[in-house]
ZAZAKE-256468 format. One record per residue (C-alpha): residue in three letters; residue number from 1; x, y, z. Coordinates in Angstrom, 3 decimals, decimal comma, padded with zeros to 6 digits. Each point is the difference from the previous one (the first is absolute). Layout:
<code Ala | pos NUM | X X | Y Y | Z Z>
...
//
This chain:
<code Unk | pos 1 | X 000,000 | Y 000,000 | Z 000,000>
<code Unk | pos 2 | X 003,106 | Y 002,409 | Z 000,038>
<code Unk | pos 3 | X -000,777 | Y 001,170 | Z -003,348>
<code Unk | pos 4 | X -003,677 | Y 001,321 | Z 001,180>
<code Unk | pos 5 | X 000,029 | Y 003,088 | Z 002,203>
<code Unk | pos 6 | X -002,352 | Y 001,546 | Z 002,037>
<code Unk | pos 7 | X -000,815 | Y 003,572 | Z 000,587>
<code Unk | pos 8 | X -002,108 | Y 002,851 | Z 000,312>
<code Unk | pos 9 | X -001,825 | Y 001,207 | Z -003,101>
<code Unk | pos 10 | X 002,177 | Y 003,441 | Z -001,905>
<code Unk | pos 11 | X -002,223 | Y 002,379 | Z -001,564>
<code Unk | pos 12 | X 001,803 | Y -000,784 | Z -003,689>
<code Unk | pos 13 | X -001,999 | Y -003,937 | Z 000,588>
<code Unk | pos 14 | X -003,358 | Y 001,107 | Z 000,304>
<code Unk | pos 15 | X -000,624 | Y -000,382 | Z -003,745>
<code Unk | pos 16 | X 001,366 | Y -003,559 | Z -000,013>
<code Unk | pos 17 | X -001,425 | Y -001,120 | Z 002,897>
<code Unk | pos 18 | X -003,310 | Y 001,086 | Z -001,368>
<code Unk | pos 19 | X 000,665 | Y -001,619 | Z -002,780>
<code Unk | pos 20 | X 000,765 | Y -003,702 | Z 001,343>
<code Unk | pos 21 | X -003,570 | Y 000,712 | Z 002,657>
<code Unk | pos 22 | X -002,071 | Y 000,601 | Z -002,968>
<code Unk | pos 23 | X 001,350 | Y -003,293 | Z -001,879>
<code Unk | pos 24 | X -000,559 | Y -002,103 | Z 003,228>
<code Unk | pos 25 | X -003,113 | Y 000,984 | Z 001,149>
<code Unk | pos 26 | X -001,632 | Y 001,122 | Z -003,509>
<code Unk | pos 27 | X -001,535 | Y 003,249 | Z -000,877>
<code Unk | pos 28 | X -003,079 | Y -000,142 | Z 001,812>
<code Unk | pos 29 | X 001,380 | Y 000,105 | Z 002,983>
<code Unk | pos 30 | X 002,055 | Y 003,489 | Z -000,265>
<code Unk | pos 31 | X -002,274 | Y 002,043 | Z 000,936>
<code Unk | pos 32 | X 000,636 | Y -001,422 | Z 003,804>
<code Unk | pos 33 | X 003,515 | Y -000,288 | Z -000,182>
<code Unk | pos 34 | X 001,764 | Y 002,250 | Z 001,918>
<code Unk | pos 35 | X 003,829 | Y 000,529 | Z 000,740>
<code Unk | pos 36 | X 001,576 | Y 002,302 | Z 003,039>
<code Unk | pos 37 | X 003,889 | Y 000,014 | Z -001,508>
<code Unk | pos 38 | X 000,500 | Y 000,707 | Z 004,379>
<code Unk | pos 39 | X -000,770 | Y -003,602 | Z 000,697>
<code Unk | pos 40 | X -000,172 | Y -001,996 | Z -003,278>
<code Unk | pos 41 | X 002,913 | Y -002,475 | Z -000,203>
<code Unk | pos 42 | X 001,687 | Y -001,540 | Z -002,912>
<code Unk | pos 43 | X 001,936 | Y -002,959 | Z -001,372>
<code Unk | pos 44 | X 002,610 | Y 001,369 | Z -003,090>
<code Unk | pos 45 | X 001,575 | Y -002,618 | Z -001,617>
<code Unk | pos 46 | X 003,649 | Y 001,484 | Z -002,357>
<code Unk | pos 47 | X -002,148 | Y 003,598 | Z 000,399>
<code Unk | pos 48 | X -003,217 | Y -001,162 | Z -000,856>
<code Unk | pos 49 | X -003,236 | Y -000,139 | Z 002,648>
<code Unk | pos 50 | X -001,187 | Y -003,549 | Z -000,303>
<code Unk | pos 51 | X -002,376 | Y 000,107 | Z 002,755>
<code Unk | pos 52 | X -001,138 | Y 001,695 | Z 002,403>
<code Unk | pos 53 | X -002,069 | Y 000,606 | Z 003,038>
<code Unk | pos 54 | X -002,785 | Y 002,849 | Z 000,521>
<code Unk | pos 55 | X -000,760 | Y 001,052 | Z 004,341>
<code Unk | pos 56 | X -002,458 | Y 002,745 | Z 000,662>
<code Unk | pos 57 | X 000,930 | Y 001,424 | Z 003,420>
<code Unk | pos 58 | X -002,560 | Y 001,533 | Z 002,387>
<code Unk | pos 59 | X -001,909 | Y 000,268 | Z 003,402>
<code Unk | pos 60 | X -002,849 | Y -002,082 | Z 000,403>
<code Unk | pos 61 | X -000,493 | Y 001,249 | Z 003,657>
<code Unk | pos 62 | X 001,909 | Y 001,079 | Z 003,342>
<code Unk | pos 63 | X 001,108 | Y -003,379 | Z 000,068>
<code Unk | pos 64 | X 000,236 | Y -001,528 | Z -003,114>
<code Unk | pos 65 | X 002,432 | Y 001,400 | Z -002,522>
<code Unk | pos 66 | X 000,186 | Y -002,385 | Z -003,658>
<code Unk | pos 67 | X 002,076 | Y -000,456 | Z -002,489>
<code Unk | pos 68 | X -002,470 | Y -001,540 | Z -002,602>
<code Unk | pos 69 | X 001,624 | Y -002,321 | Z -002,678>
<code Unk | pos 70 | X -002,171 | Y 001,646 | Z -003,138>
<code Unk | pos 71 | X 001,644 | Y -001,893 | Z -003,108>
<code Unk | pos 72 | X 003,386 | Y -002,670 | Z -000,468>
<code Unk | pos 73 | X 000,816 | Y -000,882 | Z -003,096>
<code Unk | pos 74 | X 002,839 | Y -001,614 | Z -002,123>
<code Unk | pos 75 | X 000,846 | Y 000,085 | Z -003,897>
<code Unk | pos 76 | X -000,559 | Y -003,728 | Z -001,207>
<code Unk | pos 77 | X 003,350 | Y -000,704 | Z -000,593>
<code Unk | pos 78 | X 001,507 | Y 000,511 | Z 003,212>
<code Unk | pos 79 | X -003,162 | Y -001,975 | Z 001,675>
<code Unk | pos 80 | X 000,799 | Y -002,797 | Z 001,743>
<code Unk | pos 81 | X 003,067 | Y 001,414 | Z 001,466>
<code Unk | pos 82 | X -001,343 | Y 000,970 | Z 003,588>
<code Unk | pos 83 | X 000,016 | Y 003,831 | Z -000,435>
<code Unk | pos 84 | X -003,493 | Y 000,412 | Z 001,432>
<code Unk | pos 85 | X 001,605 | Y -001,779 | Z 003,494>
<code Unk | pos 86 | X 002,735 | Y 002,206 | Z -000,491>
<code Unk | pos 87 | X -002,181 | Y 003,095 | Z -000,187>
<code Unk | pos 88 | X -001,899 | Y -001,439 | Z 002,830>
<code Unk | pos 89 | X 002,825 | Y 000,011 | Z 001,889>
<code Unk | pos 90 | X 001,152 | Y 003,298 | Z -000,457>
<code Unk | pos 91 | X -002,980 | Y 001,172 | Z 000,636>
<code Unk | pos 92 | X -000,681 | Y -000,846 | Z 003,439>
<code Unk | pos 93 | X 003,094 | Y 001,002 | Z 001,797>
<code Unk | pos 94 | X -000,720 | Y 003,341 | Z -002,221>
<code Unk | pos 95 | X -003,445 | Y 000,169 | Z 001,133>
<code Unk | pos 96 | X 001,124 | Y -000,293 | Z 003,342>
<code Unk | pos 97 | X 002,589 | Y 002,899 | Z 000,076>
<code Unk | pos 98 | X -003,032 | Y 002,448 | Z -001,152>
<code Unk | pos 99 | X -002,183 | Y -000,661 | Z 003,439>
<code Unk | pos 100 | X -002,299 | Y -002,273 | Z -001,228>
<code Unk | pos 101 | X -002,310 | Y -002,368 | Z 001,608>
<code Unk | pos 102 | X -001,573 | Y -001,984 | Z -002,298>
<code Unk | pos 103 | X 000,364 | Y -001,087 | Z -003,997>
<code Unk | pos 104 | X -002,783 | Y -000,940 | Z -001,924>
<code Unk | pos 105 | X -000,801 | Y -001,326 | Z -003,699>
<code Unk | pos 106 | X -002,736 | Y -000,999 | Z -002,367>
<code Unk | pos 107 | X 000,074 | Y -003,509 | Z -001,760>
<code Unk | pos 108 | X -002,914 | Y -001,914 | Z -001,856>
<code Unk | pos 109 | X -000,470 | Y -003,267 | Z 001,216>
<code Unk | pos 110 | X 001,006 | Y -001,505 | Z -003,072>
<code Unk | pos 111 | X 003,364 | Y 001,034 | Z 000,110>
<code Unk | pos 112 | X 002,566 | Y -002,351 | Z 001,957>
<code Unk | pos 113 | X 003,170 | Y 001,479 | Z -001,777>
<code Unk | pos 114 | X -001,199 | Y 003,519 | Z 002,004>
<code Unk | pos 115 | X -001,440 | Y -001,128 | Z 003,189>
<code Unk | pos 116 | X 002,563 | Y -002,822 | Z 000,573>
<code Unk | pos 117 | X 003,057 | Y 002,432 | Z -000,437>
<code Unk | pos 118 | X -001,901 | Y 002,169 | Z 002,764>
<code Unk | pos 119 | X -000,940 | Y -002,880 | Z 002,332>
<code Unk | pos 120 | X 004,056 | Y -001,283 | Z -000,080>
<code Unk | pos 121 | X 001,008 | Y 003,762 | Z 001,593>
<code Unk | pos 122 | X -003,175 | Y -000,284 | Z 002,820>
<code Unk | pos 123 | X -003,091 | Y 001,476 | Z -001,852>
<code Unk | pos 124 | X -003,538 | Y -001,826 | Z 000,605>
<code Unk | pos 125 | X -003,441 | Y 000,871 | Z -001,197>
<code Unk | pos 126 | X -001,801 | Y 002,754 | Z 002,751>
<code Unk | pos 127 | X -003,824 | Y -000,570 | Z 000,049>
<code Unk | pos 128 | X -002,320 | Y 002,967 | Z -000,108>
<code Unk | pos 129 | X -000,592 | Y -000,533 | Z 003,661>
<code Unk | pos 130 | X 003,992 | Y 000,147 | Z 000,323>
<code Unk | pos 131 | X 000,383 | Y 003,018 | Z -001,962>
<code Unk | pos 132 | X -002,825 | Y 001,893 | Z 001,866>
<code Unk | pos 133 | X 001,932 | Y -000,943 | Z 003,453>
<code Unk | pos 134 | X 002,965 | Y 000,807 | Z -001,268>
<code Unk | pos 135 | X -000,760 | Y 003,190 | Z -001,896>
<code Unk | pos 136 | X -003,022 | Y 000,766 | Z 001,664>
<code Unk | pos 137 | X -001,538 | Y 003,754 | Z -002,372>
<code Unk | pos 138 | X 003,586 | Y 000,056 | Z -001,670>
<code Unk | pos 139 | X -001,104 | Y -003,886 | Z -002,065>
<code Unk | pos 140 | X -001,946 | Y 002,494 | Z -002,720>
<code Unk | pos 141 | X 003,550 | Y 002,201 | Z 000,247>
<code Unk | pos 142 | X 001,698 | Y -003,655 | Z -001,190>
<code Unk | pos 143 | X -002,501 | Y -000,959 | Z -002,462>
<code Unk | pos 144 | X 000,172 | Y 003,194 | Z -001,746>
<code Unk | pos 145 | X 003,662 | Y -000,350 | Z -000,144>
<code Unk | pos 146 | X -000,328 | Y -003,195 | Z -001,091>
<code Unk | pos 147 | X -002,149 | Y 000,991 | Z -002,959>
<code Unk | pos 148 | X -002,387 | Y -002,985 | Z 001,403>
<code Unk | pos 149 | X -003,261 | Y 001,402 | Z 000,868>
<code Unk | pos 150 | X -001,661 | Y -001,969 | Z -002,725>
<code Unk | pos 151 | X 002,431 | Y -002,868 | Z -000,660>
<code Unk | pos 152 | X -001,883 | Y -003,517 | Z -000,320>
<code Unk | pos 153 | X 002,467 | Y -003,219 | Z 001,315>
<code Unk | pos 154 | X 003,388 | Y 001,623 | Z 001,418>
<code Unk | pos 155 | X 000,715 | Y -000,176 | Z 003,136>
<code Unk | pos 156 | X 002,331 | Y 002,040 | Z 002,365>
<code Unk | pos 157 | X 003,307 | Y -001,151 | Z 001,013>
<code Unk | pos 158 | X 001,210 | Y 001,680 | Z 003,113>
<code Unk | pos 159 | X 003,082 | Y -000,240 | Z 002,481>
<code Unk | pos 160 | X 000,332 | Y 001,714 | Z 003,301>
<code Unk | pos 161 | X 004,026 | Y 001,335 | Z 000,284>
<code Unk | pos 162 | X -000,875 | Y -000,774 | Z 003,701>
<code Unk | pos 163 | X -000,213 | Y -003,988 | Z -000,778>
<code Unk | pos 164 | X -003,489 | Y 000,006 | Z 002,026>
<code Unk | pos 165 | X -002,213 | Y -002,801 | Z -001,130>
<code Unk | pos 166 | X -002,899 | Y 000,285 | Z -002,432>
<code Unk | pos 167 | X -003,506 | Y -000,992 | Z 000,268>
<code Unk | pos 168 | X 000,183 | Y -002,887 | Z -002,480>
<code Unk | pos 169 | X -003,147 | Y 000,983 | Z -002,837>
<code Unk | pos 170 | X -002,698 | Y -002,209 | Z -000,021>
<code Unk | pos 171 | X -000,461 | Y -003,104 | Z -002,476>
<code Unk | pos 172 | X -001,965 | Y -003,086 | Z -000,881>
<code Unk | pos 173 | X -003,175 | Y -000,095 | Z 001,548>
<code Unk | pos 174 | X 000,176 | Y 002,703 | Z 002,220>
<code Unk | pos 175 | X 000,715 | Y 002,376 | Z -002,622>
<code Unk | pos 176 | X -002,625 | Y -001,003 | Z -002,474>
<code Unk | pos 177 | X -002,648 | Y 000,526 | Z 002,784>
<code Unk | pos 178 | X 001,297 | Y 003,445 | Z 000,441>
<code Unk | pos 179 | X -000,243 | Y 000,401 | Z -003,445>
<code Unk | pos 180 | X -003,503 | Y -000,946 | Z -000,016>
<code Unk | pos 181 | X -001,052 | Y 001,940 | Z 002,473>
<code Unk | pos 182 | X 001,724 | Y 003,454 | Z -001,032>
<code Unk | pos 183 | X -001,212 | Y -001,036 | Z -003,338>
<code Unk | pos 184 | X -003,726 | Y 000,382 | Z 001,537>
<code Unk | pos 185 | X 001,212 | Y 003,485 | Z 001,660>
<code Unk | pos 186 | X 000,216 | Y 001,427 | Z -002,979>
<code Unk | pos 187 | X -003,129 | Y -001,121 | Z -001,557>
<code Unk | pos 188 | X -001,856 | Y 002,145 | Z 003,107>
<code Unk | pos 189 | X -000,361 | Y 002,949 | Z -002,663>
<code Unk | pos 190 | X -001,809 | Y -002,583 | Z -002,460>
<code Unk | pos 191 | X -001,929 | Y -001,810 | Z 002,368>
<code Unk | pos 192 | X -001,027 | Y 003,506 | Z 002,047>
<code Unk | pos 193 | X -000,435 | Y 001,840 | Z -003,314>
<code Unk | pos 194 | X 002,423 | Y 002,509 | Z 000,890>
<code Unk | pos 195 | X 001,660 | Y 000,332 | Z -003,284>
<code Unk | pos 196 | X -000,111 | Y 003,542 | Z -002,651>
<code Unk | pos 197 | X -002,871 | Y -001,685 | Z -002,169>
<code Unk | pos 198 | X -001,604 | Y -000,851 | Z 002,632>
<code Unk | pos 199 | X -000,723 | Y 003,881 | Z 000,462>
<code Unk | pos 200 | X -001,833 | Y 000,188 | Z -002,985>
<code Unk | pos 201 | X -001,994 | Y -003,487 | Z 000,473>
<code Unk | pos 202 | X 002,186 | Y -001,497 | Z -002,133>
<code Unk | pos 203 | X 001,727 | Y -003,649 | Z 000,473>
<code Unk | pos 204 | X 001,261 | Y -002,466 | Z -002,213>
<code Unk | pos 205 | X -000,146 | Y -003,293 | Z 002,644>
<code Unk | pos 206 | X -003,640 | Y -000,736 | Z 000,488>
<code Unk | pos 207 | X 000,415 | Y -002,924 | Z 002,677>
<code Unk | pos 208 | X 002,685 | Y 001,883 | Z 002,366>
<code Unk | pos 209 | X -000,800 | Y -003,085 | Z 002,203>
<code Unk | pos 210 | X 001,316 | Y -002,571 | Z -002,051>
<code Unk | pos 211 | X 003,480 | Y 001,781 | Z 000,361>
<code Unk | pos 212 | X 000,282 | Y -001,570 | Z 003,806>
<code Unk | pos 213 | X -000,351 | Y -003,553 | Z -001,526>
<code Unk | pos 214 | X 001,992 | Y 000,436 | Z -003,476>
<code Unk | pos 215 | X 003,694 | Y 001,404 | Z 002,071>
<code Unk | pos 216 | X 000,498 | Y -002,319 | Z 002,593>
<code Unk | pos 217 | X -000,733 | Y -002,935 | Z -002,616>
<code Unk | pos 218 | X 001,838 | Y 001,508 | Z -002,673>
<code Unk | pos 219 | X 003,048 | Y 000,790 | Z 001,510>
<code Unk | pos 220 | X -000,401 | Y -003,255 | Z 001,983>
<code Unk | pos 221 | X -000,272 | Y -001,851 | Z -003,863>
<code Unk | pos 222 | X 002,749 | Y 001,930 | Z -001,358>
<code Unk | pos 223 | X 002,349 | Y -001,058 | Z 002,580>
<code Unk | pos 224 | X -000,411 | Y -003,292 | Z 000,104>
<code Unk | pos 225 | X -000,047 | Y -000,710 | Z -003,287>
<code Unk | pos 226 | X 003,693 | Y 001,743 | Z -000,052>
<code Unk | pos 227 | X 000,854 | Y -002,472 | Z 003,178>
<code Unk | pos 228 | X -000,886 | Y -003,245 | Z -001,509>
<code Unk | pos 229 | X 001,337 | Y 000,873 | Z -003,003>
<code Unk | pos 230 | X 003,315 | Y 001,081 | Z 001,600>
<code Unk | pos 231 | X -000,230 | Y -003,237 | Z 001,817>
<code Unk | pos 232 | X -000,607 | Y -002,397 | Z -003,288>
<code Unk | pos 233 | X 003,194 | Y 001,727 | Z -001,548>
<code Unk | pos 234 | X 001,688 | Y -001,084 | Z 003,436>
<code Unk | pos 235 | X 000,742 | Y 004,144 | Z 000,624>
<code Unk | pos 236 | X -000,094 | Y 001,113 | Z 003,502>
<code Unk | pos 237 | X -002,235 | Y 003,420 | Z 000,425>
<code Unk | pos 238 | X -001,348 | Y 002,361 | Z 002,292>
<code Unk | pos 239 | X -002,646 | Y 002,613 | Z -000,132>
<code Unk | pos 240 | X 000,581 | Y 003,647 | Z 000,597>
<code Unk | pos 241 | X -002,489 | Y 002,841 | Z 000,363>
<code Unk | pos 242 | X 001,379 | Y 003,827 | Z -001,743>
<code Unk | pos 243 | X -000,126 | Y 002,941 | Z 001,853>
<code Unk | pos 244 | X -000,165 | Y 003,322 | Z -001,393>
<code Unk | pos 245 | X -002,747 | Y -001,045 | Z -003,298>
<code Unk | pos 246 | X -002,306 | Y 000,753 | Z 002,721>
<code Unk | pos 247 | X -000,011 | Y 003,215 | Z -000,722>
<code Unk | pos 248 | X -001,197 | Y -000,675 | Z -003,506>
<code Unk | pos 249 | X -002,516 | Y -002,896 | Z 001,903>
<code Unk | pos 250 | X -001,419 | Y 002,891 | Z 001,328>
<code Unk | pos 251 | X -000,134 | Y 002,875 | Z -002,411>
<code Unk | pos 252 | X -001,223 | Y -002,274 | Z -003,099>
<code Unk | pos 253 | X -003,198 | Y -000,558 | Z 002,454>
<code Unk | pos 254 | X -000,801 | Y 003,818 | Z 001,041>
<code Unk | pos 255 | X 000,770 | Y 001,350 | Z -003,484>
<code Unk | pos 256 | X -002,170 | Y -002,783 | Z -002,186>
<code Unk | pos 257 | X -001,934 | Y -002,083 | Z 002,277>
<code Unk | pos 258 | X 002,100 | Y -002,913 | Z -001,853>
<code Unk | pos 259 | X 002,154 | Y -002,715 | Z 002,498>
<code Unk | pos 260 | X 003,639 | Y -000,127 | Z -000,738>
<code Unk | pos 261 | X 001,044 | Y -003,164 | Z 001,151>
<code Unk | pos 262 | X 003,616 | Y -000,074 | Z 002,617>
<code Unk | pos 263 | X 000,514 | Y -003,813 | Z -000,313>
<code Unk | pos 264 | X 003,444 | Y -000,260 | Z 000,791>
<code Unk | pos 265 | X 002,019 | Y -002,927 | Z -001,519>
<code Unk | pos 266 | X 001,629 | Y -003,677 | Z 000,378>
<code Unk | pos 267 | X 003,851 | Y 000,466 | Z -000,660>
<code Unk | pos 268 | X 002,055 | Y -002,596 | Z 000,024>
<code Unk | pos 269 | X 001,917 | Y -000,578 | Z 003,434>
<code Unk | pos 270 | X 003,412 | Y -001,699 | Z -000,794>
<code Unk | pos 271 | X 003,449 | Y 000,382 | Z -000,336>
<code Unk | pos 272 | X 001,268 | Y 000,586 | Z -002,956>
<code Unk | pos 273 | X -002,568 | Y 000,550 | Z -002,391>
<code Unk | pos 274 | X 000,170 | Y 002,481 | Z -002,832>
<code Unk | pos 275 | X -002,250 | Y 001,365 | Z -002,838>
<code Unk | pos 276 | X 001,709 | Y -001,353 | Z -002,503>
<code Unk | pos 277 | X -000,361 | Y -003,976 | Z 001,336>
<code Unk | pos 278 | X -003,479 | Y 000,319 | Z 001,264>
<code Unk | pos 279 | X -001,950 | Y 002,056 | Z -002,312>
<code Unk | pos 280 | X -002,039 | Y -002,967 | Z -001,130>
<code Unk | pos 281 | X -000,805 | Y -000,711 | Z 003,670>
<code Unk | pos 282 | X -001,306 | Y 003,250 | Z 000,756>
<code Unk | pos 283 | X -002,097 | Y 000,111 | Z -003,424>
<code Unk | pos 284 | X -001,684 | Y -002,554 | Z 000,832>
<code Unk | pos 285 | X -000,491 | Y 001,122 | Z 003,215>
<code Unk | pos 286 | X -001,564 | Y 003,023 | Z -001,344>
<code Unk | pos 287 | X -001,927 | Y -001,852 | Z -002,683>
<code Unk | pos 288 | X -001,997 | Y -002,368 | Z 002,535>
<code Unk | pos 289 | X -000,287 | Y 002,563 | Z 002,169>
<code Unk | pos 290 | X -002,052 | Y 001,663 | Z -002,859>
<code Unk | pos 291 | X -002,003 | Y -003,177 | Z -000,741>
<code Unk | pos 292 | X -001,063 | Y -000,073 | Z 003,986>
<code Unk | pos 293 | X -000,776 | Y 003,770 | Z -000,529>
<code Unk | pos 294 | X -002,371 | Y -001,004 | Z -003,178>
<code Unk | pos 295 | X -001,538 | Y -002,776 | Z 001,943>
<code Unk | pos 296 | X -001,321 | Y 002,508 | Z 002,748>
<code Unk | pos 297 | X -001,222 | Y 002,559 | Z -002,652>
<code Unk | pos 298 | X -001,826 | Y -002,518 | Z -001,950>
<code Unk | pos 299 | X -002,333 | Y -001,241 | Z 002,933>
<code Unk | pos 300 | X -000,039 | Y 002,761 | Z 001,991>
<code Unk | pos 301 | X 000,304 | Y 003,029 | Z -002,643>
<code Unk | pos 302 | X 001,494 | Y 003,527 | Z 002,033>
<code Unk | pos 303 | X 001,874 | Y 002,769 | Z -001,173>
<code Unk | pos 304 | X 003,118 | Y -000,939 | Z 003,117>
<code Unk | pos 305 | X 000,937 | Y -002,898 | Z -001,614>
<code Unk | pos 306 | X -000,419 | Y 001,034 | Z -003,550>
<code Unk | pos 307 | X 002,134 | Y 003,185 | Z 000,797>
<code Unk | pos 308 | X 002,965 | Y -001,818 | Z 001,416>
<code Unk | pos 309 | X -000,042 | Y -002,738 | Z -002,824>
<code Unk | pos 310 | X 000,173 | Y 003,174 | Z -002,369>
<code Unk | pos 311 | X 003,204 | Y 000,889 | Z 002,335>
<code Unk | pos 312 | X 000,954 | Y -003,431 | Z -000,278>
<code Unk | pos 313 | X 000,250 | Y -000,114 | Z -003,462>
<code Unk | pos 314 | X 001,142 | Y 003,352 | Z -001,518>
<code Unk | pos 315 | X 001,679 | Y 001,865 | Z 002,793>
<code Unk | pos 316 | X 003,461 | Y -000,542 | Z -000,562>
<code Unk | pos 317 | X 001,487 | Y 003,619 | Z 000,363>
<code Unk | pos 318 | X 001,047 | Y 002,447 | Z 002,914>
<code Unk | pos 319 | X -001,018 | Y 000,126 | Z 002,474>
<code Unk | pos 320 | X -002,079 | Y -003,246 | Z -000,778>
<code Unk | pos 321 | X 002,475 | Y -002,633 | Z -000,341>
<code Unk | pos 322 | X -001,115 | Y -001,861 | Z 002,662>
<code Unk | pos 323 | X -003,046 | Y -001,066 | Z -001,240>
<code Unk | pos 324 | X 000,229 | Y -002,998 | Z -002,133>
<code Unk | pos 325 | X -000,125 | Y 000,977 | Z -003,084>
<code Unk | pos 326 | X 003,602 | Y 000,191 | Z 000,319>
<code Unk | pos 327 | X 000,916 | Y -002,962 | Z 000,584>
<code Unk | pos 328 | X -001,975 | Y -000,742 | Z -002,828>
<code Unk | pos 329 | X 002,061 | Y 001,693 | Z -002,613>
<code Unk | pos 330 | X 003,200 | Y -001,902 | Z 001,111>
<code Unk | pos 331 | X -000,835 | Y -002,819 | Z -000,971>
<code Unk | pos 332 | X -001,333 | Y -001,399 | Z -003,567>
<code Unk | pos 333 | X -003,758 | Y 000,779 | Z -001,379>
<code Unk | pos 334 | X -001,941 | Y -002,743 | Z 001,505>
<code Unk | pos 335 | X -001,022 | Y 002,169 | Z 003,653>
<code Unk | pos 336 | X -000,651 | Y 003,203 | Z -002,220>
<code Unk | pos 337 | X -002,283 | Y -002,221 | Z -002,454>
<code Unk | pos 338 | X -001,549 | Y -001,921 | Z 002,981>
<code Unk | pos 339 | X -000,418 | Y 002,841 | Z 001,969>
<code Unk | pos 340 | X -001,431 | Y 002,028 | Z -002,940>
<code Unk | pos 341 | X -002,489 | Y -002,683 | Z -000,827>
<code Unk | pos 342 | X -000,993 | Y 000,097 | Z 003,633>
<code Unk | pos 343 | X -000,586 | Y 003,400 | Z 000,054>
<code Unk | pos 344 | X -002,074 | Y 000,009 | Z -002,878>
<code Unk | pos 345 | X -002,467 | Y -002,474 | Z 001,541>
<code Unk | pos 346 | X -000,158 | Y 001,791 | Z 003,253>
<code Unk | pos 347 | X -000,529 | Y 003,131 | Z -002,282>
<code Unk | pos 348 | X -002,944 | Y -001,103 | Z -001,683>
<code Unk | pos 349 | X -001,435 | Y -001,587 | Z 003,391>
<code Unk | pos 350 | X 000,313 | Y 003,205 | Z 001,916>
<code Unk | pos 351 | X -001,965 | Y 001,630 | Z -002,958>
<code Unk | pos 352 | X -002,168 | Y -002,392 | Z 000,114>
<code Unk | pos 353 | X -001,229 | Y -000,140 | Z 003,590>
//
């Protein structure tokens, strides 16, 4: 490694460093990238930057000061080669020279290479009851920062400098149940009519009702259809609720009067998995998932279910990758057919009823 160096960011490397973000991360995501030359560190390789390593750096509260990991990132040749430890490790010591007390970062649950480089230095996932203790007012301060108020299926990674223990967040069973319930929360504005077309005696669900039926067993159908499938394919997984797309859980149903379904996810929970080896098992994943979805739309038609098999299906982009409609477009044509054929027939039975 004595040929990569490490170092603060100079004013001449903003360009390149630009440059190299925009080809990791794509161009739809620049318009949240964000780079503070102050605290953004950089691996040169014979005078070029070759990766490199983004920190926003701010006060949360009196006691919480954060150093949040905003974007790492590597040219594809020089992948492979451990530079995002090496920036990790830089990092921290750095971190902890400018006072602060905590260091935070964004991951989708799909994406081992990110979350597994941040788990090896002492990051874990902080629930939305761990944030709110933690953060207390200042957790809207870190989402904004974050760019995460609306982000469906990424979960934050947090360390305390201090080496205190973390709430572990909930999974399995206990976190579907939360699911379902919170889910149910934020149907209140449906089910109570207190929505914006509701002011003018307008609403487009009929049977508001049928809404405390068609969650729990949808989201109870989705994920276990995800579980034994994960099983068949011999694929340990766990079940994970999402945090902050509450807020659009929430809004969707004041604004339109329409649910927005929060579902969560089933990720796979072992070591050493990647998205390039287990694409298929996640597509299928996704792709019976969708089938149990169409089962509960077809005999019990509701606009819940129909809306999240629409999310299911084509709502592969930020900040919706966590649905499954990306893992749908990893892998092959047969999910996106069967899923489209699915949707069809739930289509034409929602008209119908």
């Amino acid at each position: 490694m004595s040929e990569y160096h490490v170092s603060l960011m100079a004013k001449g490397q903003k360009a390149e460093v630009q440059a190299l973000m925009q080809a990791s991360f794509g161009a739809s995501l620049a318009p949240i990238f964000f780079i503070h030359p102050e605290t953004t560190l950089v691996v040169t390789y014979q005078e070029r930057v070759v990766a490199g390593l983004n920190i926003d750096l701010y006060d949360v509260n009196a006691e919480v000061k954060m150093g949040y990991i905003g974007w790492l990132y590597t040219h594809p040749e020089h992948r492979g080669k451990g530079l995002a430890g090496l920036l990790l490790d830089h990092a921290i010591p750095f971190l902890q020279r400018l006072g602060c007390t905590d260091l935070a970062a964004c991951v989708e649950g799909d994406n081992p290479a990110s979350f597994r480089q941040l788990e090896g230095v002492g990051f874990s996932r902080l629930s939305l009851r761990g944030q709110l203790s933690r953060f207390k007012f200042g957790t809207a301060k870190v989402w904004r920062h974050a760019s995460r108020f609306f982000d469906m299926g990424y979960f934050l990674y947090h360390r305390r400098l201090d080496d205190q223990p973390v709430p572990p967040i909930p999974s399995g069973i206990k976190a579907l149940l939360l699911t379902v319930v919170a889910n149910l929360l934020i149907a209140l504005p449906i089910l109570l009519h207190l929505h914006i077309p509701a002011l003018f005696g307008l609403s487009l669900i009929t049977r508001a009702p049928l809404l405390l039926i068609a969650i729990p067993l949808t989201l109870l159908a989705r994920d276990g259809a995800m579980a034994l499938t994960g099983r068949a394919m011999g694929r340990k997984t766990a079940y994970y609720g999402w945090d902050t797309a509450y807020v659009a859980g929430l809004l969707v149903p004041l604004l339109t009067g329409l649910p927005f379904p929060v579902p969560g996810n089933r990720y796979i929970a072992e070591e050493g998995w990647s998205l390039r080896t287990d694409a298929r098992t996640l597509s299928v994943m996704a792709m019976t998932s969708n089938l149990s979805l169409g089962v509960v739309c077809f005999f019990l038609p509701n606009l819940y279910t129909f809306i999240l098999l629409i999310l299911d299906t084509f709502f592969s982009f930020y900040p919706f990758c966590g649905f499954n409609a990306s893992r749908l477009r990893r892998h092959g044509k047969t999910g996106i057919l069967v899923s489209l054929f699915v949707l069809l027939a739930c289509t034409i039975q929602v008209l119908v009823y």
